[in-house]
Backbone bond lengths (Angstrom), bond angles and torsions (degrees), N, CA, C in turn:
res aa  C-N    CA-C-N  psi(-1)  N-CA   C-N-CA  omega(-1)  CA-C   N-CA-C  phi
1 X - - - 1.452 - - 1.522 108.96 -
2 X 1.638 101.48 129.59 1.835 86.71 -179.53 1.366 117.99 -63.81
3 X 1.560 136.07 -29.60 1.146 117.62 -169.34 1.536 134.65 -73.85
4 X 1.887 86.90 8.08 1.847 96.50 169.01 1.800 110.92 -70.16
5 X 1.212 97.15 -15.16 1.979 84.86 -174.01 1.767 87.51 -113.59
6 X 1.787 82.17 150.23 1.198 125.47 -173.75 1.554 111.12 -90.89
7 X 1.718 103.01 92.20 1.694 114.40 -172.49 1.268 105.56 -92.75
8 X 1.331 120.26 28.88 1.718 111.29 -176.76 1.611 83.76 -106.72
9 X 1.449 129.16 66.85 1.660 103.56 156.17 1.678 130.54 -72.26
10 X 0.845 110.20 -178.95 1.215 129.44 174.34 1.086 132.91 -123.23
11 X 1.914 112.21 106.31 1.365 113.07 -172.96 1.493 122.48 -65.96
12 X 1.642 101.84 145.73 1.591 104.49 171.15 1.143 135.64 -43.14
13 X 1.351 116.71 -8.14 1.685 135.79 -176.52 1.299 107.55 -89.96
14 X 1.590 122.05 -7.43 1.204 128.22 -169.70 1.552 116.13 -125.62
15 X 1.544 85.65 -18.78 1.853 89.93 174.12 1.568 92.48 -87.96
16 X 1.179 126.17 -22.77 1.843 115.77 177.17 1.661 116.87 -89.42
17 X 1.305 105.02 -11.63 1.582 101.92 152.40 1.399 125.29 -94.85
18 X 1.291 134.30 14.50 1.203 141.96 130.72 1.272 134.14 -65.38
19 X 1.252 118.66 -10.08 1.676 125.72 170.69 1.745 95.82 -71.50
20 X 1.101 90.86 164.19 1.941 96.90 166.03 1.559 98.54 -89.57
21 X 1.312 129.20 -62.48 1.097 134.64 -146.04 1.747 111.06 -80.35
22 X 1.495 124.24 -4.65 1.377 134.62 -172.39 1.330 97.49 -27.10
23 X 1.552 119.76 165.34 1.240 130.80 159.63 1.390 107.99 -139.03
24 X 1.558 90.09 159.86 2.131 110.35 -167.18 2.123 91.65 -57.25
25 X 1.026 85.49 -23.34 2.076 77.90 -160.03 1.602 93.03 -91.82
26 X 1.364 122.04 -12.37 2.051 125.35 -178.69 1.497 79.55 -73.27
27 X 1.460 139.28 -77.03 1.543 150.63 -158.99 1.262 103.99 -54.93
28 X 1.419 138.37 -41.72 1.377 147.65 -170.57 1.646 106.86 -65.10
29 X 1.705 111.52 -48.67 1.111 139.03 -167.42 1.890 102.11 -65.01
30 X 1.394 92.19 -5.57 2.165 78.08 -170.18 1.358 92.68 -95.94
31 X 1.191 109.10 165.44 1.414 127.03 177.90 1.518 126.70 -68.64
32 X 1.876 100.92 -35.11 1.634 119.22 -161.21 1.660 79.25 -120.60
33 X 1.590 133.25 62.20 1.518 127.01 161.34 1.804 90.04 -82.32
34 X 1.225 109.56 -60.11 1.540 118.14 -168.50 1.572 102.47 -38.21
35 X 1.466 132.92 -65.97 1.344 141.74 -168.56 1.620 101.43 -61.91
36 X 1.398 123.30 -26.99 1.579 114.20 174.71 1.435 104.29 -71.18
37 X 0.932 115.67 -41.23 1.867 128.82 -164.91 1.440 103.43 -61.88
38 X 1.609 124.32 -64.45 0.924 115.61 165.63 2.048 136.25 -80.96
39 X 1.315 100.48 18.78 1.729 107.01 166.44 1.382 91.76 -109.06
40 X 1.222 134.79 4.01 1.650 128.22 157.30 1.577 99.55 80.45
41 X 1.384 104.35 35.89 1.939 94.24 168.13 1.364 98.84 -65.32
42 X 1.808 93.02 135.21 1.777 107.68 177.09 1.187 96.95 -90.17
43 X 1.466 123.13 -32.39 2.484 97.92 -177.45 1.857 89.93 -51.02
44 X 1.541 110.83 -64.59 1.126 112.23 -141.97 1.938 101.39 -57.33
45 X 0.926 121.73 -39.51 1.918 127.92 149.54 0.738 110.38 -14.79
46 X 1.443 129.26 -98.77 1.113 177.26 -142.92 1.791 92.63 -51.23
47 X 1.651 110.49 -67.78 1.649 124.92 -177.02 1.898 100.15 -66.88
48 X 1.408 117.95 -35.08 1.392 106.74 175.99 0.947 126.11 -69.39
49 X 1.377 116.60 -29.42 1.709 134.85 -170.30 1.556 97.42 -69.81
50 X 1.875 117.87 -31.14 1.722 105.69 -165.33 1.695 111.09 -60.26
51 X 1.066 116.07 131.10 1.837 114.01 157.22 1.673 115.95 -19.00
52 X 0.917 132.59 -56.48 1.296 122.89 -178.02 1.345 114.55 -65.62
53 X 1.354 129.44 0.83 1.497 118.99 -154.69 1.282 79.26 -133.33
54 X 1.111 126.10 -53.62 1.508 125.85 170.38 1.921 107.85 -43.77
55 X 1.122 102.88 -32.21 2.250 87.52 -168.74 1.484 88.15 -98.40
56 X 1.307 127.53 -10.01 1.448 108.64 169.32 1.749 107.57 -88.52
57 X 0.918 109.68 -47.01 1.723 109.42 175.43 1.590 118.55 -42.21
58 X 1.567 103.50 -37.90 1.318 105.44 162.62 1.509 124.67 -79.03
59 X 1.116 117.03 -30.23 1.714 127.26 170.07 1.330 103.59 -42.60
60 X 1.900 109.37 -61.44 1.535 116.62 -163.30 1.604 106.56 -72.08
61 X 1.336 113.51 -3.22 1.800 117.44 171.91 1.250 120.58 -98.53
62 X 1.354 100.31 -28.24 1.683 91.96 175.62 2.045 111.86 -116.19
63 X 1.040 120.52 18.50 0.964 130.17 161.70 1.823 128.78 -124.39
64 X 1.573 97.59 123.82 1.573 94.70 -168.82 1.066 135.03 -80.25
65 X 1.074 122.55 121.14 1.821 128.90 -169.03 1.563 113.33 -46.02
66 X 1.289 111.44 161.23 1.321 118.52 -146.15 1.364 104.92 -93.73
67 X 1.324 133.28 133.91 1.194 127.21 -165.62 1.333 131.97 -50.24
68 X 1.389 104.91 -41.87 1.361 132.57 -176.73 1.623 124.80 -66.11
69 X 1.814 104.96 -5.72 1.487 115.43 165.44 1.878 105.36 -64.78
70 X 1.992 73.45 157.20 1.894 71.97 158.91 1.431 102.04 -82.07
71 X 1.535 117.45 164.75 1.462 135.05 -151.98 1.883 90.60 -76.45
72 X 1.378 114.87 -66.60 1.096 122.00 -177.99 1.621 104.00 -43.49
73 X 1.147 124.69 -77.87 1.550 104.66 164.31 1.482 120.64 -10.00
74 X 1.297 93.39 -92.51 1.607 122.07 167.92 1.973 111.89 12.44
75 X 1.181 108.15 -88.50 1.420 127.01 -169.78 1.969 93.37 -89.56
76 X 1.152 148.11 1.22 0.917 121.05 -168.33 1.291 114.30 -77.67
């Protein structure tokens, strides 16, 4: 019967906003950041919306990454 398994998981974007110490580049680093952003996760909001994450988000937009990354890195 399906209602023996437990479909409420919990995305990885949410077990790393439960740390205290997370960082903007740990959240950047997941694969499904884009799919949280737009299903409107409020932790994951909530941590973008703070000032510090906000003047780095803008740092990493208006300043160009360093040559010497791999490319895929690079622009991701």
């Amino acid at each position: 019967m399906f209602w023996k398994f437990d479909l409420n998981t919990t995305s990885h974007v949410d077990k790393l906003l439960d740390k205290e110490d997370v960082t903007l580049h740990e959240l950047m680093d997941e694969d499904d950041i884009l799919q949280e952003c737009k299903a409107q996760n409020r932790k994951l909001l909530d941590f973008l919306c703070q000032q510090q994450c906000m003047e780095e988000l803008v740092t990493l937009i208006t300043h160009e990454p360093p040559v010497d990354m791999d490319e895929k890195v690079r622009f991701k």
